[in-house]
C-alpha positions in Angstrom: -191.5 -80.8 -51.4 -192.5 -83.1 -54.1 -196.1 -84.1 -54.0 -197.3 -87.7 -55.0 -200.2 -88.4 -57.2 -202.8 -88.0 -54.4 -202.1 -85.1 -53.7 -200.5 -85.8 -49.9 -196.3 -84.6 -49.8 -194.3 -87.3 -50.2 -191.8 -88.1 -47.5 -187.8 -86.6 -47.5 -185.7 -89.2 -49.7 -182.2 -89.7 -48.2 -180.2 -86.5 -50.0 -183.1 -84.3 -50.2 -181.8 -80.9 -49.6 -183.2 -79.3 -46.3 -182.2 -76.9 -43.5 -180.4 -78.1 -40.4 -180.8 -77.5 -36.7 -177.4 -75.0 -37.5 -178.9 -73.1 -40.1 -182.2 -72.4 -38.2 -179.9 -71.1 -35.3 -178.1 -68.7 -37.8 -181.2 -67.2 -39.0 -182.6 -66.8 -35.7 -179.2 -65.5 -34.2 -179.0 -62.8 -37.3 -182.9 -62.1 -36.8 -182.3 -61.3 -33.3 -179.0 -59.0 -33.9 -181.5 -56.9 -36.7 -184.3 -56.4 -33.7 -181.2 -55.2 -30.9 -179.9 -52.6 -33.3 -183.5 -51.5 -34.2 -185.2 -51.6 -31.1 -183.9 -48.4 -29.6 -184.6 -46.2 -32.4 -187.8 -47.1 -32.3 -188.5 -46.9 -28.6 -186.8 -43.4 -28.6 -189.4 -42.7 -32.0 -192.1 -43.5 -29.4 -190.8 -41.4 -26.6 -190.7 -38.6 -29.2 -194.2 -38.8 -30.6 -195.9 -38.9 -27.3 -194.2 -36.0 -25.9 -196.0 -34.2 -29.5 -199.2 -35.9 -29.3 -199.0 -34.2 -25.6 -198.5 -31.1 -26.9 -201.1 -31.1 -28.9 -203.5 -32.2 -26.5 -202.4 -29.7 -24.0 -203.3 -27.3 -27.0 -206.1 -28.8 -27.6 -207.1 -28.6 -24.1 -206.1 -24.6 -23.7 -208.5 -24.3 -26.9 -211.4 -25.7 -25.0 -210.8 -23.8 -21.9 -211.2 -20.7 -23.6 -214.4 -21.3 -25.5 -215.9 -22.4 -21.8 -214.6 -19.1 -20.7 -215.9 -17.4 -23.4 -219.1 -19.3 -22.8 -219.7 -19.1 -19.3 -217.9 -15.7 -18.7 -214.7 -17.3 -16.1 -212.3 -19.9 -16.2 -213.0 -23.4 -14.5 -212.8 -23.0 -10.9 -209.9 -25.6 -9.9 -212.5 -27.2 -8.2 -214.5 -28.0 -11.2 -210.9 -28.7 -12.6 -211.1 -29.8 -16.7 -214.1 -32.2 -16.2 -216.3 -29.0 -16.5 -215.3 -29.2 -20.2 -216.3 -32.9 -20.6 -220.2 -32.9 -18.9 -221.9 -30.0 -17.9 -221.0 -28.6 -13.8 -224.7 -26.7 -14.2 -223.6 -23.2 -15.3 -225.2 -20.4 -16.9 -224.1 -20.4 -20.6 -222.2 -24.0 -20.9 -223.3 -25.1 -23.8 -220.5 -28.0 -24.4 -219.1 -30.4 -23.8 -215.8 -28.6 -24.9 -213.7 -31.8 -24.5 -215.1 -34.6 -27.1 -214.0 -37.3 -24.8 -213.1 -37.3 -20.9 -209.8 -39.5 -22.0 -208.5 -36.2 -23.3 -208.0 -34.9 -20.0 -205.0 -37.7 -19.0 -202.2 -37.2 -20.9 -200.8 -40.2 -23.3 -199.0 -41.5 -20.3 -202.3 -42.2 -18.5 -201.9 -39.2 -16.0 -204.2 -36.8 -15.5 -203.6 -33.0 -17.4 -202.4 -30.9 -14.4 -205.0 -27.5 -14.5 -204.7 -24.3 -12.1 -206.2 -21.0 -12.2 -203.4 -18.0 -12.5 -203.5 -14.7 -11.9 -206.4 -14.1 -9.6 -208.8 -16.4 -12.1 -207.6 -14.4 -15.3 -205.3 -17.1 -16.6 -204.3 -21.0 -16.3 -202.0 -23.4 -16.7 -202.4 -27.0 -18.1 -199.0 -29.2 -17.3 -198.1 -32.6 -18.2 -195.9 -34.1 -16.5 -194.5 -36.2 -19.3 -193.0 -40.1 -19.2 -191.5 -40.1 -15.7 -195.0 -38.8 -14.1 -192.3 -36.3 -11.8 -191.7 -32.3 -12.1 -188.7 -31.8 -14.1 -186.9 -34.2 -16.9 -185.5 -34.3 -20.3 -186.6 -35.6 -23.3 -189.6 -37.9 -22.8 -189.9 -37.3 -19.2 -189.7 -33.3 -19.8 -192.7 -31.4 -18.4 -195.1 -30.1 -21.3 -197.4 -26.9 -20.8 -199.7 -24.8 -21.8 -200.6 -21.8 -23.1 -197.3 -20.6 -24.0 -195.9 -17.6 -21.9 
């Protein structure tokens, strides 16, 4: 756009090439077809890096559960559950917190890390639940756990 002396743009002169009502529709109909093809790869790429970022957390968590074992001589009661990694439950030998932050113990999902005692109180088992927040699924939604057996 041409600008006069002043400084201030100078209104359109009849012939002044410009984009019309159609052509603004075209770009907007093209920019919308790019973000429909697009949109589920990425969504899927979200899925995907939660269910790792769970993983790791789960392993994260396992890591903690064994230095407050080695610690305090037991495992967490499931009473206690993981929140005796995060602020002190007034044992003997705790000398954490284990867990860094008490959002560690939901998973990226916003539940909370599943913990039991196995074993007669000589192993656990963190779970996530994953996506769907329900036992079972596939891909997203499968269930994530830790330690490894």
């Amino acid at each position: 756009m041409r600008r006069s002396p002043s400084g201030r743009p100078d209104l359109p002169v009849k012939g002044e090439a410009g984009y019309t009502l159609t052509e603004m529709l075209v770009v907007i109909g093209i920019i919308g077809l790019i973000a429909a093809v697009l949109t589920p790869g990425l969504m899927g790429q979200m899925g995907r890096a939660r269910s790792k970022a769970a993983q790791l957390q789960l392993e994260t968590l396992s890591t903690a559960v064994e230095i407050f074992q080695a610690d305090v001589g037991r495992y967490p009661s499931e009473a206690e559950g993981l929140r005796a990694l995060a602020s002190d439950p007034g044992l003997e030998g705790w000398t954490g917190p284990y867990a860094r932050d008490s959002r560690l113990l939901k998973d990226p999902w916003g539940n909370e890390v599943r913990y039991a005692l196995r074993d007669e109180g000589r192993g656990y088992r963190l779970e996530s639940l994953g996506a769907d927040g329900a036992v079972g699924g596939k891909g997203a939604a499968r269930d994530l756990k830790a330690p490894a057996e």
